[in-house]
Every structure is written in structure tokens, then in C-alpha cells.
C-alpha positions as CSV (number, residue, x, y, z in Angstrom):
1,X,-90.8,363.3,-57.2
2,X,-93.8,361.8,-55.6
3,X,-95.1,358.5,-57.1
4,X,-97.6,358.5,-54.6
5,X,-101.6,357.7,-55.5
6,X,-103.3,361.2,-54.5
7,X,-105.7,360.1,-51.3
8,X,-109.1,360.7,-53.5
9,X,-107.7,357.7,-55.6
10,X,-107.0,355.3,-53.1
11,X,-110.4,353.4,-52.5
12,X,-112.0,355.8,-50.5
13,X,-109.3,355.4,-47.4
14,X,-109.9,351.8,-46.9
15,X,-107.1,349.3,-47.0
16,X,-106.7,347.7,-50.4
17,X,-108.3,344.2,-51.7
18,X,-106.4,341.7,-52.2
19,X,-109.2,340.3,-54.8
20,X,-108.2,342.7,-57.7
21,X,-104.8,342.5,-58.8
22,X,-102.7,342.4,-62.1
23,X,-99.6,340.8,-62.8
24,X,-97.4,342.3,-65.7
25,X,-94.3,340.1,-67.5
26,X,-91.8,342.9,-68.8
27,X,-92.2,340.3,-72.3
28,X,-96.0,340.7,-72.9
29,X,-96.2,344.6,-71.3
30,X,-99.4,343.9,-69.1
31,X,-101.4,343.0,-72.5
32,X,-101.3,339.2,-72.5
33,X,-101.0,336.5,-69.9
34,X,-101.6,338.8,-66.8
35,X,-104.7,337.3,-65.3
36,X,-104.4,335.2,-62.7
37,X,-106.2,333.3,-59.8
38,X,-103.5,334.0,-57.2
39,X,-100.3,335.2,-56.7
40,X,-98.4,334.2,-53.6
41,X,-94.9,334.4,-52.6
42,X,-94.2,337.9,-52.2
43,X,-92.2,337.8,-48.9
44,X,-88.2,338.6,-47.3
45,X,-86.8,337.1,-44.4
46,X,-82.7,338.0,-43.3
47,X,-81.5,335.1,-42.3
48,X,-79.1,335.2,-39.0
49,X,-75.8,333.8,-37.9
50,X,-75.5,333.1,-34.0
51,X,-72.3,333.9,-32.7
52,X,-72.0,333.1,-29.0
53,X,-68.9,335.1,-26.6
54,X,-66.8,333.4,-25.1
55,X,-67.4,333.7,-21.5
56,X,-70.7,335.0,-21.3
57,X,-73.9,332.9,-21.2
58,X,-76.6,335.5,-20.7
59,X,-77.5,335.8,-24.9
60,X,-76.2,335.4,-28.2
61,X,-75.7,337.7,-30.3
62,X,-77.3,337.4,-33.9
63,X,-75.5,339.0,-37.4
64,X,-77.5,339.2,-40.3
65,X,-76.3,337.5,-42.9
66,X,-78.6,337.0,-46.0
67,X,-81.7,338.2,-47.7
68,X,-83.6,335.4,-48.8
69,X,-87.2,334.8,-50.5
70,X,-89.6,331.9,-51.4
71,X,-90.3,331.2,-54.6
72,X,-93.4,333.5,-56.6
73,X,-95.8,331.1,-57.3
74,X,-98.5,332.0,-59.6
75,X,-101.8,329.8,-60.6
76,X,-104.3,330.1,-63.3
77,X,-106.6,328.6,-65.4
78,X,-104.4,326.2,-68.1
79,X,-103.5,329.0,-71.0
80,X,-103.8,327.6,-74.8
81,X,-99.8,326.8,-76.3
82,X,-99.2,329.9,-78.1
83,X,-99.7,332.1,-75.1
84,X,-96.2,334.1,-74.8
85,X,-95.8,333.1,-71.1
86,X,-96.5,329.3,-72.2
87,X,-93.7,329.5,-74.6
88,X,-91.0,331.3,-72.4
89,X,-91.6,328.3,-69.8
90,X,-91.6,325.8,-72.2
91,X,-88.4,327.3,-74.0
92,X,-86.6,327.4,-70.5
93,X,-87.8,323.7,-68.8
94,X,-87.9,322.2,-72.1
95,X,-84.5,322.7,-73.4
96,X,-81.3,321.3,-72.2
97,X,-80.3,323.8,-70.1
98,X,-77.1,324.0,-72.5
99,X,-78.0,327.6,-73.6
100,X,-78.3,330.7,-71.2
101,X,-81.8,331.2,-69.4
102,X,-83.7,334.0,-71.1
103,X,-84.9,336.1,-67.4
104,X,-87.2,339.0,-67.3
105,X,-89.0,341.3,-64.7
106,X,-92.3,340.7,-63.5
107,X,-94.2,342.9,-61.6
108,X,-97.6,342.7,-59.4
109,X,-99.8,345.8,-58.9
110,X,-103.0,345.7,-56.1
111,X,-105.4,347.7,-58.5
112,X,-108.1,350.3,-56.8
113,X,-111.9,350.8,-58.4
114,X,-110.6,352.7,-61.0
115,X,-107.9,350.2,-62.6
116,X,-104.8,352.3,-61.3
117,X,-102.0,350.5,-59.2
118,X,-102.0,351.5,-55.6
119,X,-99.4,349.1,-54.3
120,X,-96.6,347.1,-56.6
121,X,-93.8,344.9,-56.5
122,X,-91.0,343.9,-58.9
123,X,-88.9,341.0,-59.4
124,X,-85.6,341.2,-61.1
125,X,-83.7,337.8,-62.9
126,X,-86.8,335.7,-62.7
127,X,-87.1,332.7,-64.5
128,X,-89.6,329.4,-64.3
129,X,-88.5,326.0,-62.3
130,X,-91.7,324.6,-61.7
131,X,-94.9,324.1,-64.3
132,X,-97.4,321.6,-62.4
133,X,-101.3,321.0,-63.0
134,X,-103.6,320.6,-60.2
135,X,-105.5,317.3,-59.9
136,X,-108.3,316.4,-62.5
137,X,-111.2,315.0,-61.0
138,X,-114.5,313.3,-62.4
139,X,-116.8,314.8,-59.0
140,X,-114.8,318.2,-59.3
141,X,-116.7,321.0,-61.1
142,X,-113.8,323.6,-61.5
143,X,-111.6,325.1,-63.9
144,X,-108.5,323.0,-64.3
145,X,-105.7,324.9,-62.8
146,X,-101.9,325.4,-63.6
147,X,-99.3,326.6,-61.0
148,X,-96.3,328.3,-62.1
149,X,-93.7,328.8,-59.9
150,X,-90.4,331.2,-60.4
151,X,-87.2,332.2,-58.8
152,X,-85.9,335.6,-58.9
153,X,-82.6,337.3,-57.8
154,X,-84.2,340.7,-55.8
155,X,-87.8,342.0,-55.1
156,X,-88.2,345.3,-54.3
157,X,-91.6,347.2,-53.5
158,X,-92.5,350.3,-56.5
159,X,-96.0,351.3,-55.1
């Protein structure tokens, strides 16, 4: 089956912006919660192991040995309490951690002119364990910002 965006669809041939973009937490569907000022984070490395033979001093050889990420880290203006992704934060770094932590699936879509996804990830197991708000400042004419950042157990690209 081919999940791929038919060519007339994918902004005219160009290489997709990285301005328009929707994030969608498997809790909310898409609907709530999803806009966001950045999303960064989305990366792999394998990490190696050097093993070195005895007797020969020309290289080393390097085994992979782990698949591992950075943490998705997601900022936004500072959402009112009731929004759902609030409270799923605040339930997990608010309680004691003496329960089981509620993870879901996120996923992040690059969006072409005509508000269809034409490049996505997913993360799997993901959970909050870091909430922090940027600076206030009396000279600073911004929105006041709140950074999110989340651990997950795989990523995998859909689009």
C-alpha cells in the first residue's frame, strides 16, 4: 500500500517548511493542545563500542551497540490549567511517582499548503520529565513561554 502524498500535493516540488507543523497527543486526537512554537528533538544516534585486536595497531574496529535519542522538547505559549496536556503533566510530575506513569504516543506532522501531512514522526512510551518557564522580563515584549520536555522509548518516521 502506498502512503505516499501524490507529487501535485507536495508543495509544488519544493522541500517542506519547517514553519508549519502540527503536533498530535494520541489523548487529545490532534483537537486540543497541538499548537506549538517549536518542536525540537527529533534525532537517532547508535552509539559504538571500540574493541581494539590484539596485535594490530592500524584501526579499531567499532560494534554498534545502542540506539539512543535526546529528549523531544516542545515550547509554547503558557496553556490555561484545564488544558488536557496541562493535566497529564501535572498528574505525572506532581504525584509521588508511587503509581504507574500514564504514557501515550505523540506524533509530529510537517503540514503542506493544503493542511495534509507530508512528513511525520511518532514516539512511543512518552511521558513528561521536565515542565520549565522561560524568564519573565519587565523590558521583554513577548509571549511568556513554557518548555516541555519528554522521554520516549522508540521514534520511528510514518510520513
Amino acid at each position: 500500500m502506498d502512503l505516499s502524498i501524490p507529487s501535485w500535493l507536495s508543495s509544488s516540488g519544493y522541500q517542506p517548511s519547517a514553519f508549519y507543523f502540527k503536533v498530535v497527543f494520541s489523548a487529545t486526537m490532534g483537537l486540543t493542545d497541538s499548537s506549538f512554537k517549536e518542536v525540537s528533538g527529533i534525532s537517532k544516534e547508535i552509539i559504538t563500542e571500540d574493541i581494539t585486536e590484539g596485535g594490530e595497531n592500524g584501526f579499531v574496529h567499532k560494534l554498534p551497540k545502542a540506539v539512543k535519542h535526546p529528549r523531544l522538547v516542545m515550547k509554547r505559549g503558557i496553556a490555561k490549567m484545564n488544558s488536557p496536556l496541562v493535566l497529564w503533566c501535572k498528574s505525572i510530575m506532581d504525584g509521588e511517582l508511587n503509581l504507574p506513569i500514564c504514557t501515550m504516543p505523540i506524533m509530529v506532522y510537517l503540514m503542506n499548503e493544503y493542511k495534509l501531512p507530508i512528513r511525520g514522526w511518532m514516539f512511543t512510551k512518552v511521558f513528561p520529565v521536565k515542565w520549565d518557564v522561560e524568564s519573565f522580563g519587565s523590558m521583554k515584549n513577548e509571549v511568556a513561554i513554557e518548555s516541555i520536555e519528554f522521554e520516549y522509548q522508540s521514534s520511528s518516521r510514518i510520513i
